[in-house]
VEXDREN-2710 file (C-alpha; in Angstrom, 1 decimal):
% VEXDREN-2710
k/r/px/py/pz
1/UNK/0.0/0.0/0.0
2/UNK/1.6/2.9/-1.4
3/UNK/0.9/6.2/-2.5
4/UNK/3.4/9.1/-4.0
5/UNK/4.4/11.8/-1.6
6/UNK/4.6/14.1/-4.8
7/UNK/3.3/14.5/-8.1
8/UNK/5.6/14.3/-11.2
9/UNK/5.0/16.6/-14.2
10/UNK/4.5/14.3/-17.4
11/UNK/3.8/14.7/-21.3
12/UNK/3.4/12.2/-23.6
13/UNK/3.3/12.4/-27.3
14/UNK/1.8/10.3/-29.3
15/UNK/2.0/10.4/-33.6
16/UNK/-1.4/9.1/-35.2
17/UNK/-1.1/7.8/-38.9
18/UNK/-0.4/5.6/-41.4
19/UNK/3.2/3.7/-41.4
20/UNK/3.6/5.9/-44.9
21/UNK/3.5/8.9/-42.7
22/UNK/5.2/7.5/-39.6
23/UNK/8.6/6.7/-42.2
24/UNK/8.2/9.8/-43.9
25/UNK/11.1/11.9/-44.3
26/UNK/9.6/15.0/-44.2
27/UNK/8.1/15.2/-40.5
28/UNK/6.5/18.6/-41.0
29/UNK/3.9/17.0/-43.4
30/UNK/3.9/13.9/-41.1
31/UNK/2.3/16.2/-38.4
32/UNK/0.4/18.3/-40.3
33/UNK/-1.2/14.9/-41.3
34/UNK/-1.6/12.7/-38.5
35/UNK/-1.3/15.5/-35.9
36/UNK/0.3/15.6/-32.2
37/UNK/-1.9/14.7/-29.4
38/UNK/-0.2/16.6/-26.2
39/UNK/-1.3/15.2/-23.2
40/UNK/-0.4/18.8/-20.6
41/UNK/1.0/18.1/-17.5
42/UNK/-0.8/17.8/-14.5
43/UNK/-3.9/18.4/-16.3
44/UNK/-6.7/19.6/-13.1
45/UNK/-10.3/19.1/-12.9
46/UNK/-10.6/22.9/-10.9
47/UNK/-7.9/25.2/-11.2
48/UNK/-8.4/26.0/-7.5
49/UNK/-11.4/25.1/-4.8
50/UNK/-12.2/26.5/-1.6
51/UNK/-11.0/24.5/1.5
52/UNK/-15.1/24.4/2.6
53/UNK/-15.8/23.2/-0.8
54/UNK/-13.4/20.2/-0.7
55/UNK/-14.5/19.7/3.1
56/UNK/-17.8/18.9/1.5
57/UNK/-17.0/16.9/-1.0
58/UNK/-15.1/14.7/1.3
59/UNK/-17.2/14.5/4.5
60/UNK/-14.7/16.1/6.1
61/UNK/-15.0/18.8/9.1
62/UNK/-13.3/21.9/8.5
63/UNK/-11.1/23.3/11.7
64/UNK/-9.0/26.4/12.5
65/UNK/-9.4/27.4/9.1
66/UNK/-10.6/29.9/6.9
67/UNK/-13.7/28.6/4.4
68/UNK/-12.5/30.8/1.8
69/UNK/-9.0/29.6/1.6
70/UNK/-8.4/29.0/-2.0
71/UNK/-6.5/25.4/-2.4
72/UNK/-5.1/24.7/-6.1
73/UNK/-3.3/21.2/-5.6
74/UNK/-2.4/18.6/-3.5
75/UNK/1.3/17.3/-2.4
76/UNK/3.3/15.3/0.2
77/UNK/2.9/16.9/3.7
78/UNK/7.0/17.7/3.1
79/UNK/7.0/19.2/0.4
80/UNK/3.5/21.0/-0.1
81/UNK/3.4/24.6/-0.1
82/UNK/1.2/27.4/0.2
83/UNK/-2.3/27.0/-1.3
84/UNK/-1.7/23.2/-1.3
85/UNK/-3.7/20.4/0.7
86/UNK/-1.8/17.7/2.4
87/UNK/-2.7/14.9/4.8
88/UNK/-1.2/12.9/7.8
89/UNK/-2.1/9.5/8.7
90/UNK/1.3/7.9/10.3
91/UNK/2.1/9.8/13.7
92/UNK/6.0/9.7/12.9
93/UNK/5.6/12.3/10.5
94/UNK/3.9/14.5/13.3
95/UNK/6.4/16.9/13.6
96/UNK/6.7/17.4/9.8
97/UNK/2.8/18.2/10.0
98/UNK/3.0/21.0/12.3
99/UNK/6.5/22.4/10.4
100/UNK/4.1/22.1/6.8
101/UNK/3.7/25.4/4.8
102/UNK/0.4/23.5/3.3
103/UNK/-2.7/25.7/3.8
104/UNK/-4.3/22.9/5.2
105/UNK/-4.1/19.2/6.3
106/UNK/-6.0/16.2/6.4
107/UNK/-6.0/14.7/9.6
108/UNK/-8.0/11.9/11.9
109/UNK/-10.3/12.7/14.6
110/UNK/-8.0/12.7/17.3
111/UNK/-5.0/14.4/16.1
112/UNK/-3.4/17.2/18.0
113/UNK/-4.3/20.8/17.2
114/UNK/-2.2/22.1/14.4
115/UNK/-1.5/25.4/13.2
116/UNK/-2.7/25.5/9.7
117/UNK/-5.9/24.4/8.7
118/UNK/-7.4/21.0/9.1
119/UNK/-9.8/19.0/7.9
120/UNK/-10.7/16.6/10.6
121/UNK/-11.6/12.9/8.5
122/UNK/-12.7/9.5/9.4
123/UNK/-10.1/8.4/7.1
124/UNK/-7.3/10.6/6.2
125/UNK/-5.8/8.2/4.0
126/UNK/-8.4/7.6/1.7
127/UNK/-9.6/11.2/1.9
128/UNK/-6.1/12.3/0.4
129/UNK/-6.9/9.9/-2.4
130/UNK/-10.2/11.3/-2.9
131/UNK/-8.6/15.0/-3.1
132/UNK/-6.3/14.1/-5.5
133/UNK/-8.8/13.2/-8.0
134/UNK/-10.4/16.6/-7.6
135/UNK/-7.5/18.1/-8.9
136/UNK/-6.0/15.5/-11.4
137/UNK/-7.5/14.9/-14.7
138/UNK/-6.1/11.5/-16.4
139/UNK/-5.3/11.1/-19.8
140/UNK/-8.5/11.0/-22.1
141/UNK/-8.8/8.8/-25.3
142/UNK/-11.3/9.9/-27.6
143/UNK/-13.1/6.3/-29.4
144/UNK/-12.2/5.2/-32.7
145/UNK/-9.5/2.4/-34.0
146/UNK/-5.9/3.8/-35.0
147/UNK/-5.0/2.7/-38.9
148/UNK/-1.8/0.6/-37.9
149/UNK/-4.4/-1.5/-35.2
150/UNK/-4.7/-5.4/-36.2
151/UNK/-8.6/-6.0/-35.4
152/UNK/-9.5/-9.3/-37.0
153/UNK/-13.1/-9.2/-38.5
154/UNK/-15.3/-11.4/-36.1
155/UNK/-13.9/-9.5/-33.3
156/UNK/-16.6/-7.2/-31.5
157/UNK/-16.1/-4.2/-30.1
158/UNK/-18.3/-2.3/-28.1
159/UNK/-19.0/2.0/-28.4
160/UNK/-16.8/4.5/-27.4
161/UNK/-13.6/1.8/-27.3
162/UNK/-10.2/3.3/-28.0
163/UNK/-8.0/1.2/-29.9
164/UNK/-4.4/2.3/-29.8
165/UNK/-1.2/2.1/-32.4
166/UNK/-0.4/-1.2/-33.1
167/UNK/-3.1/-2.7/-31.4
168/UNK/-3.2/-7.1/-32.5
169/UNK/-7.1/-8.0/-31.5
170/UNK/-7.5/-11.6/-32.8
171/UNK/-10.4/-13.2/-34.0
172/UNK/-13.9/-13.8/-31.5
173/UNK/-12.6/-11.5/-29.7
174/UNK/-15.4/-9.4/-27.3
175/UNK/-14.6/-6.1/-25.8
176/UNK/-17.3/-4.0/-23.9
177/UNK/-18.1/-0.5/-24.3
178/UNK/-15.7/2.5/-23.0
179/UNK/-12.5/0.1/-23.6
180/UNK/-9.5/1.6/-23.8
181/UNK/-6.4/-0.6/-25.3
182/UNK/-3.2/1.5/-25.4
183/UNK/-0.8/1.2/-27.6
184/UNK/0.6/-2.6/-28.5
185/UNK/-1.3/-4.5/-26.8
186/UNK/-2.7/-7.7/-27.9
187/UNK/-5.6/-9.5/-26.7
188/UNK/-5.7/-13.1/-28.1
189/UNK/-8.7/-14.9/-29.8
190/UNK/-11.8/-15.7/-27.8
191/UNK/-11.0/-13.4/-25.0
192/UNK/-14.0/-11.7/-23.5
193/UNK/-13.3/-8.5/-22.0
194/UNK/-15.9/-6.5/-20.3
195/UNK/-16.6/-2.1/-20.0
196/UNK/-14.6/0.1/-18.8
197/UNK/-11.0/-1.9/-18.5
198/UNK/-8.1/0.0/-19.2
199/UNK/-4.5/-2.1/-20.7
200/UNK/-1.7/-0.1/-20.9
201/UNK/0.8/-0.4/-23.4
202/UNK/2.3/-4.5/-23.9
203/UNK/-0.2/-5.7/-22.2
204/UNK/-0.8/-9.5/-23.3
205/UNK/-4.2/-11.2/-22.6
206/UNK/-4.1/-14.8/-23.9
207/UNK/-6.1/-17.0/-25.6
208/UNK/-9.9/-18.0/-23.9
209/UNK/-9.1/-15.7/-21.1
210/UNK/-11.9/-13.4/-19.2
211/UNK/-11.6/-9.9/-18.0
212/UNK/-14.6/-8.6/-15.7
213/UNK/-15.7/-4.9/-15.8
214/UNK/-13.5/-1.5/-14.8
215/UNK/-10.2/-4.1/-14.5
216/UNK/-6.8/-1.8/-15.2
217/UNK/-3.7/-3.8/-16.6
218/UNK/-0.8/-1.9/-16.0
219/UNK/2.3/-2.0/-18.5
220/UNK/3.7/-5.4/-19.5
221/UNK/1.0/-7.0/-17.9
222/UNK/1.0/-11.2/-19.6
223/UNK/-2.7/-12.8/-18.3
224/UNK/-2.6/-16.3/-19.2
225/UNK/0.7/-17.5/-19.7
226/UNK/1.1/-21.1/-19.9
227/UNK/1.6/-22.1/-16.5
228/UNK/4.9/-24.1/-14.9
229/UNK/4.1/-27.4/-16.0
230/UNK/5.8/-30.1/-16.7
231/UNK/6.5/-34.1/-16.3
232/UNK/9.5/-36.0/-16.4
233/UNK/9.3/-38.8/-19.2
234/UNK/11.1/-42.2/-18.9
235/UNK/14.2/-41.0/-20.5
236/UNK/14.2/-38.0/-17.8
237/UNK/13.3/-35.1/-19.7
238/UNK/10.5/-33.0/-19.1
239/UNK/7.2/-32.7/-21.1
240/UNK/5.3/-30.0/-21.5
241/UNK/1.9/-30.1/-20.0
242/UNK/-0.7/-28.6/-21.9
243/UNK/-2.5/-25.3/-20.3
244/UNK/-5.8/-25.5/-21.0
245/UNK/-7.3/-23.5/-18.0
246/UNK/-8.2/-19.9/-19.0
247/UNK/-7.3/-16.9/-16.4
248/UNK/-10.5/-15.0/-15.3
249/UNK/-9.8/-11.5/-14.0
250/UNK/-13.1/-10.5/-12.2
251/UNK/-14.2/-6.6/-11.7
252/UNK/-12.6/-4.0/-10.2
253/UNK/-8.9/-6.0/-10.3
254/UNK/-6.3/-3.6/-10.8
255/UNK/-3.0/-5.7/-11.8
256/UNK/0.1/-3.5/-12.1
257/UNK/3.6/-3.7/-14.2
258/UNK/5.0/-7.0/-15.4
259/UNK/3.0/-9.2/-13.2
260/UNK/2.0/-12.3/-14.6
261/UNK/-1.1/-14.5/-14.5
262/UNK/-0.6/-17.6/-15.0
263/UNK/-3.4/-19.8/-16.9
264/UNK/-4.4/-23.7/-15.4
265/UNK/-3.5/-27.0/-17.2
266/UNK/-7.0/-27.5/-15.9
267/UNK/-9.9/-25.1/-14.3
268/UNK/-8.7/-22.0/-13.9
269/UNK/-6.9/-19.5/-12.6
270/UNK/-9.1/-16.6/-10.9
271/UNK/-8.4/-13.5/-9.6
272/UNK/-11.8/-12.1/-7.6
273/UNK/-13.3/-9.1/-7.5
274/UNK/-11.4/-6.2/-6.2
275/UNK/-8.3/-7.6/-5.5
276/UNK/-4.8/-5.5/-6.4
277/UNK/-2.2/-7.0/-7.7
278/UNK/1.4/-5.2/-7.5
279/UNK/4.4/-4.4/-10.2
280/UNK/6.2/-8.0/-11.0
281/UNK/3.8/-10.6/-8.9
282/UNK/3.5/-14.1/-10.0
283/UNK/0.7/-16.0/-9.7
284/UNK/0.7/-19.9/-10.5
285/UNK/-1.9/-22.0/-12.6
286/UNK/-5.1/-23.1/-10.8
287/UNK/-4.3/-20.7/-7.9
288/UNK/-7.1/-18.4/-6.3
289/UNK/-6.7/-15.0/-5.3
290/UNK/-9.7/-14.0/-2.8
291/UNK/-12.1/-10.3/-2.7
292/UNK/-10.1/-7.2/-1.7
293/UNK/-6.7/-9.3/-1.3
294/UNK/-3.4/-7.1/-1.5
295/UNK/-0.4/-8.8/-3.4
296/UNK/2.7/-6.6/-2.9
297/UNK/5.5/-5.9/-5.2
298/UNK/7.4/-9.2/-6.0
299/UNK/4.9/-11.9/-4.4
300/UNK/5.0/-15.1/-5.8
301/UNK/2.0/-18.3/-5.6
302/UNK/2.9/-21.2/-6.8
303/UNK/0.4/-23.2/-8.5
304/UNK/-2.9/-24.1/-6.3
305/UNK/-2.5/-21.9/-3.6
306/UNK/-5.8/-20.9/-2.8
307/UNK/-5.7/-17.3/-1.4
308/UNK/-9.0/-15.7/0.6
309/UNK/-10.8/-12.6/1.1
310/UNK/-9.0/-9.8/2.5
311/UNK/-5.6/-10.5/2.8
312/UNK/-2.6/-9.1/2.5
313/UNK/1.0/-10.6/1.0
314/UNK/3.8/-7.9/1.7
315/UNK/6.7/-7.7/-0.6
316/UNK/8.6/-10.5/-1.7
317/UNK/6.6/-12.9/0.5
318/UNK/5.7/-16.8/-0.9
319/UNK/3.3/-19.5/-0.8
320/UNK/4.6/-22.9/-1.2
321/UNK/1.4/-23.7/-3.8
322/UNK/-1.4/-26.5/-3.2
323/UNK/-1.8/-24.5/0.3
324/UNK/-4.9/-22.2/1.8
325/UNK/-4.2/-18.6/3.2
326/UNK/-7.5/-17.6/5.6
327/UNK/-9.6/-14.9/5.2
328/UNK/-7.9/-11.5/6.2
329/UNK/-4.3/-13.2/7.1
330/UNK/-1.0/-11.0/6.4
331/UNK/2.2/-12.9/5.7
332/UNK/4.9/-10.1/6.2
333/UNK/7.7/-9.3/3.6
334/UNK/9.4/-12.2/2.6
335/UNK/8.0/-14.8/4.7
336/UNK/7.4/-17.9/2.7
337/UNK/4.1/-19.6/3.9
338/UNK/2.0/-22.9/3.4
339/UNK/-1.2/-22.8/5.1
340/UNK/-2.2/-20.1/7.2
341/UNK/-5.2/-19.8/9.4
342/UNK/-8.0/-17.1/8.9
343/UNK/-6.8/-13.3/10.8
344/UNK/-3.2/-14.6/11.2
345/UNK/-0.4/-12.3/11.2
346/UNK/2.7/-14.6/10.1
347/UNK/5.8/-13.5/9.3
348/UNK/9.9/-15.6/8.3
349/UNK/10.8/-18.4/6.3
350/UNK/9.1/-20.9/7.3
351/UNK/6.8/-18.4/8.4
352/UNK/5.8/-18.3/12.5
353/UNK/3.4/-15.9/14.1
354/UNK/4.9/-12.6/13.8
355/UNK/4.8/-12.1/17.3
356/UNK/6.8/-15.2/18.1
357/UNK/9.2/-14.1/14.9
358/UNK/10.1/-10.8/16.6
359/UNK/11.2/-12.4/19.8
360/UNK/13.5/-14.7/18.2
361/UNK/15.0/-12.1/15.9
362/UNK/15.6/-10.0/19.2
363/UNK/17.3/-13.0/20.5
364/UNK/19.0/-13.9/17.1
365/UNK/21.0/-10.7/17.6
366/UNK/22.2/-11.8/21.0
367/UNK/24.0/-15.1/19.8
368/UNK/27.4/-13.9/19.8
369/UNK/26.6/-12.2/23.2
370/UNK/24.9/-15.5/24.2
371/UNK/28.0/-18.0/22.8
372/UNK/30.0/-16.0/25.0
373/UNK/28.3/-16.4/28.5
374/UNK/28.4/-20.6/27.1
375/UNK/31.7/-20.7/26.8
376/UNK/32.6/-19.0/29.8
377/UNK/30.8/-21.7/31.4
END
């Protein structure tokens, strides 16, 4: 769980036309065309709101603060500055909150009278979120098919998609309405995609796979990769087995850069609604991945594991595959896990309650001292 402490300036350009005009020497005509499409940087819904108007909006109670105020953007609660909002929801960065030049800050119920502004919240965290989309406008695509997209003839595709450069859509191909399939990706035959779903550029959906409504695949994303499998022959080398399971992505799954979705050899591979699935994550054929489950950067399940509602894999963590992880566990960074009850905390490798993982750590870094006091003896 993440979010930038600052916003980065960006601009993208990207060169509609025909491969005549792309590999024309004279570029001048090439743009006059095909055209430029500039996408500005930082592009905001409201130039500026007032502090009582985002207080509103948000549910938020407004305290020791002008209504009036005018606010024009959001930023970390380091680096904002005057006429910008910021927020505070770790009390380590206390200090930094009431040093802030923001004109006002989201905090929690409870927290200590500051002296800017503050807007008291339920939920700072997600309140910051919210604000941010007040004042960021993403990237729009208007609908239509470029000229160099590969869009095979039984494929259907539903109103107002956007089909990018270079786009390969294969044959019985269904994608719902307000699609929007950036730049090289390719979405192999008898995939089903439904509204809403935004695939960034290189992202791969294979062959027979499903993808559920408002689903966002990050760059590089690959859903249905042949799974792992293989089985060693007589003479000891190893035979493919065949990967017949599709992957289903179900709504509201946002899966992020290079991760990979691997399909079954048999049944398939499902990823449940709401789950969010972090930059280079491998999932394994035939595994599970439950509601509103968290899989941080670098997680890997290996085939089977059958992950439940709710939970949450830190970074680098494991599952040994053919296991269960319970309802609302958390397997800590880099613990490597088999089956882990429902509400666990677990954390090591082979993972151990994370309370019982501290203590030995603590103790782990007395060995020498403890080796010592042995020998003495």
């Amino acid at each position: 769980m993440r979010l930038c402490a600052s916003l980065e300036h960006f601009a993208v350009k990207e060169l509609f036309g025909s491969r005549k005009i792309l590999l024309s020497k004279n570029l001048q005509a090439a743009q006059a065309m095909a055209g430029w499409f500039c996408l500005a940087p930082l592009q905001s819904s409201a130039a500026s709101m007032k502090l009582s108007e985002i207080a509103s909006i948000l549910g938020a109670r407004l305290e020791n603060g002008s209504p009036d105020t005018e606010i024009t953007g959001v930023a970390g609660i380091e680096s904002a500055a005057p006429g910008q909002l910021t927020f505070i929801s770790n009390p380590k960065y206390a200090l930094a909150a009431r040093n802030t030049k923001a004109s006002a800050v989201i905090v929690s119920q409870d927290f200590p009278a500051l002296s800017a502004a503050m807007l008291r919240s339920k939920n700072p965290y997600l309140d910051f979120a919210r604000a941010l989309e007040l004042f960021y406008q993403p990237p729009h695509y208007p609908p239509g098919i470029h000229p160099s997209a590969v869009v095979h003839s039984s494929a259907k595709i539903g109103p107002n998609a956007h089909i990018g450069p270079y786009v390969v859509v294969q044959e019985d191909v269904q994608i719902g309405s307000n699609a929007i399939l950036l730049a090289h990706v390719v979405i192999y035959r008898g995939v089903k995609i439904g509204d809403n779903v935004l695939a960034h550029s290189h992202a791969v959906v294979r062959e027979f796979c499903r993808i559920g409504n408002n689903v966002v695949l990050q760059n590089g994303v690959v859903v249905g990769g042949d799974g792992f499998g293989f089985a060693k022959d007589d003479r000891g080398r190893w035979h493919k087995i065949v990967q017949s399971g599709p992957t289903v992505i179900e709504d509201d799954v946002e899966i992020q850069a290079n991760a990979c979705i691997d399909r079954a050899s048999v049944g398939q591979t499902r990823i449940a609604r709401g789950a969010k699935i972090d930059n280079l994550v491998q999932v394994g054929h035939g595994a599970t991945v439950g509601e509103d489950t968290l899989l941080c950067a670098q997680v890997g399940l290996a085939g089977s594991t059958n992950v439940g509602k709710s939970v949450i894999f830190a970074g680098q963590a494991g599952a040994a595959g053919h296991c269960t992880i319970g309802d609302g566990a958390i397997v800590t960074a880099q613990a490597g896990v088999r089956d882990v009850p429902a509400g666990a905390v677990v954390s090591g490798s082979p993972a151990i309650d994370n309370k019982l993982w501290l203590r030995c750590i603590a103790a782990y870094n007395r060995l020498p001292e403890l080796v010592k006091l042995l020998r003495k003896k």
